[in-house]
C-alpha positions in Angstrom: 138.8 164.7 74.4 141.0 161.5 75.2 141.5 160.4 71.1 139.5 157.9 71.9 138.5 155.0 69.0 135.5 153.5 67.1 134.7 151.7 70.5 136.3 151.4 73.8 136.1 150.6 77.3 137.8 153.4 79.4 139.1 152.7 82.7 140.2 156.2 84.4 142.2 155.9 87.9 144.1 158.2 90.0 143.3 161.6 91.2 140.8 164.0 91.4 139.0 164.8 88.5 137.6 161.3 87.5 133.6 161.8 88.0 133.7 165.6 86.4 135.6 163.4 83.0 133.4 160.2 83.1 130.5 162.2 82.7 131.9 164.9 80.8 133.0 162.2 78.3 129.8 160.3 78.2 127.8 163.7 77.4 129.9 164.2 74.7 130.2 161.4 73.3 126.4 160.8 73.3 125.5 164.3 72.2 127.9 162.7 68.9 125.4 159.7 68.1 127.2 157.2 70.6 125.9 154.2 72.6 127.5 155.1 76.1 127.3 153.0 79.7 128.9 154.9 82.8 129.5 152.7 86.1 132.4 152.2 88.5 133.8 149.8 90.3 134.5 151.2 93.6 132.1 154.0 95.3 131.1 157.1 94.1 128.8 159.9 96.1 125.2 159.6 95.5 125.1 163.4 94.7 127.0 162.6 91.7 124.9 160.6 89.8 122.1 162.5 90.2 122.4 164.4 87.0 122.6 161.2 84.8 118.7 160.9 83.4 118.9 157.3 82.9 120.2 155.0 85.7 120.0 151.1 85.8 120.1 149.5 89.5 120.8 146.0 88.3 124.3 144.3 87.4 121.4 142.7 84.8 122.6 143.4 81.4 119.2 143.3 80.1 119.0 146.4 82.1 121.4 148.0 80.1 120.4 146.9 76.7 116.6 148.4 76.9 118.0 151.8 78.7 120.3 152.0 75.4 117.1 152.9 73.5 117.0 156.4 75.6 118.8 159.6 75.0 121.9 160.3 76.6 124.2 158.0 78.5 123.3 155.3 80.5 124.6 154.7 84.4 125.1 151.0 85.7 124.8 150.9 88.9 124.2 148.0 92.0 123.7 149.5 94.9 123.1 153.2 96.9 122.2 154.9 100.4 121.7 158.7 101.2 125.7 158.5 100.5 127.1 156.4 98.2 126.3 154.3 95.4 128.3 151.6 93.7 128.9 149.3 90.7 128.8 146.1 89.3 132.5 144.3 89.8 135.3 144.1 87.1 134.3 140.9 85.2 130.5 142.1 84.7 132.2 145.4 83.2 134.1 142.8 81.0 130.7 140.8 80.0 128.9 144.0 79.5 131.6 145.4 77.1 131.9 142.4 75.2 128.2 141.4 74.8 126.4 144.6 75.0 126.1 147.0 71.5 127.5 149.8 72.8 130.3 152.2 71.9 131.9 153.1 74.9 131.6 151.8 78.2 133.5 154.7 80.8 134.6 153.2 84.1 135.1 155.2 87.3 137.7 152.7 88.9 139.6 154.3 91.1 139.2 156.5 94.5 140.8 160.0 95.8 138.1 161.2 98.1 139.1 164.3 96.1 142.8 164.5 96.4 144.3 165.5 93.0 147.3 162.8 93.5 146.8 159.2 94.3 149.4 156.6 95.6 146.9 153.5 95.3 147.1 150.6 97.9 147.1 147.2 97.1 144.0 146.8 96.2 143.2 149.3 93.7 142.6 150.7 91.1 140.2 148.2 90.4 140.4 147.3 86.5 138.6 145.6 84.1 140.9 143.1 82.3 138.9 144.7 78.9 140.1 147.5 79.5 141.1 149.2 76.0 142.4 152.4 77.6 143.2 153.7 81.3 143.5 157.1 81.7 145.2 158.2 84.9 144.4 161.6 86.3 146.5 163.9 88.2 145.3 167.1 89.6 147.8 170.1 88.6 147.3 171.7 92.3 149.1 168.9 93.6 152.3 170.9 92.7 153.8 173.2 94.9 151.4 171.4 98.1 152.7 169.5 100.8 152.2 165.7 100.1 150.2 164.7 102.8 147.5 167.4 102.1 147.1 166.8 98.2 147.6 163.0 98.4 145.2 160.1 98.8 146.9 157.3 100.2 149.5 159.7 101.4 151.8 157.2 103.1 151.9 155.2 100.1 153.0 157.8 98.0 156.3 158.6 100.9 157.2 154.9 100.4 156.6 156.0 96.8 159.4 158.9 97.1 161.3 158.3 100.1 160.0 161.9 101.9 158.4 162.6 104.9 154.3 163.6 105.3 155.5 167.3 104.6 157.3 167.3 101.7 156.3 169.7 98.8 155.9 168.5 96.0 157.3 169.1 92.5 156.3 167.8 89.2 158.9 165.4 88.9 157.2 164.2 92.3 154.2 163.8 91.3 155.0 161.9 87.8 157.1 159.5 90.3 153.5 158.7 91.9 151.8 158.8 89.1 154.5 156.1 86.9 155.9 154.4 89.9 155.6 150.4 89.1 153.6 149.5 92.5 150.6 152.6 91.6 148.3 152.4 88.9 150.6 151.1 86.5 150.6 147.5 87.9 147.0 146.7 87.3 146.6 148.0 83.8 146.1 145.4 81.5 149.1 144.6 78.2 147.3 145.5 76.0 145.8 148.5 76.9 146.5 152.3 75.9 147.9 154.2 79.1 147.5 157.9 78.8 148.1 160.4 81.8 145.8 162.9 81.8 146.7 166.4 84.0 143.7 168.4 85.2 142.6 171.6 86.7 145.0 173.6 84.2 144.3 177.4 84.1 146.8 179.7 82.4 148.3 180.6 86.0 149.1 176.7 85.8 150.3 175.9 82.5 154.1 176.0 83.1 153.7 173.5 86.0 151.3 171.1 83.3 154.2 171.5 81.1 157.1 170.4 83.5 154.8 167.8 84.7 154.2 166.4 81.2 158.2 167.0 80.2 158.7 164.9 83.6 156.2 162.1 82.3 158.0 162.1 79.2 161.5 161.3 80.9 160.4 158.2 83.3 158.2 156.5 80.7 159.2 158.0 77.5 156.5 158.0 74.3 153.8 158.3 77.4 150.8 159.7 76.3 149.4 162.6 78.2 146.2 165.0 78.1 146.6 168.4 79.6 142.6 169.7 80.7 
């Protein structure tokens, strides 16, 4: 799905589409023979996890390393209410990946609330300095939608551009967010493979996922990017 290697730790950020591709990934990649751990670090709605069959509430690796032995992926989490559940922090992501025999760990470390476009503060995304790849998502119904009803963080993402609340966007836009030096870019490690993945794509959306990739292309030339 992502080209991904012999083993990897996969950071994805950005917009919506992260939860439905961090467990999409880890089914398939365990359905192949693979030792997979799912977590995040940031929050993620109870609801979502549900589906996982194997979930460890401990930021124990031990935890990890005997739930390894079951079929299908294995989810770390620390903590959960009737509404949210989150993970252990960046650096246990780090131990786990470079102590623990598996072949992919798959990191939800970013939030949207389910925006397709994210402009992150600060603080986020929050990613593991392992990191091997970060995949930054961007929803394809972002384009054509005015920015303050597509965007998380939407008054990041006018600093970002220089527009008002009601701008609509474009694709060029929206790879601005997406590329711009203060968003996800700034917290992905040196050495780690950056590829933008778009999402949502239906045929009725394909010539937008193609200016948007062609716009990728032009700010950050030799960019990877995945077109779902």
């Amino acid at each position: 799905m992502l080209g991904l290697g012999e083993r990897e730790l996969v950071s994805l950020v950005g917009g919506g589409g992260k939860s439905t591709l961090l467990f999409g990934l880890g089914d398939e990649l365990s359905a192949a023979g693979k030792r997979v751990v799912l977590t995040t670090t940031t929050k993620m709605g109870r609801n979502q996890v549900l589906a996982v069959p194997t979930v460890c509430w401990s930021a124990d690796l031990a935890c990890v390393v005997a739930a390894l032995d079951e079929p299908g992926p294995v989810m770390m989490l620390t903590y959960g209410d009737d509404h949210k559940v989150t993970g252990p922090t960046p650096q246990v992501v780090d131990d786990l990946f470079a102590t623990l025999d598996a072949d992919y760990v798959l990191v939800e470390a970013d939030g949207s609330k389910g925006r397709p476009l994210k402009a992150p503060a600060g603080h986020e995304p929050v990613v593991p300095a392992a990191s091997t790849t970060v995949a930054i998502l961007v929803g394809i119904d972002a384009v054509g939608r005015p920015l303050s009803q597509v965007t998380h963080r939407a008054e990041m993402a006018q600093t970002f551009l220089g527009t008002g609340p009601d701008h609509i966007l474009t694709a060029a836009d929206c790879a601005a967010i997406v590329l711009h030096p203060a968003g996800a870019l700034r917290t992905c490690p040196s050495h780690s493979r950056v590829i933008v993945v778009i999402t949502k794509v239906t045929p009725n959306s394909e010539a937008d996922a193609g200016d948007l990739a062609a716009a990728i292309d032009v700010l950050r030339p030799g960019t990877e990017v995945a077109i779902l």
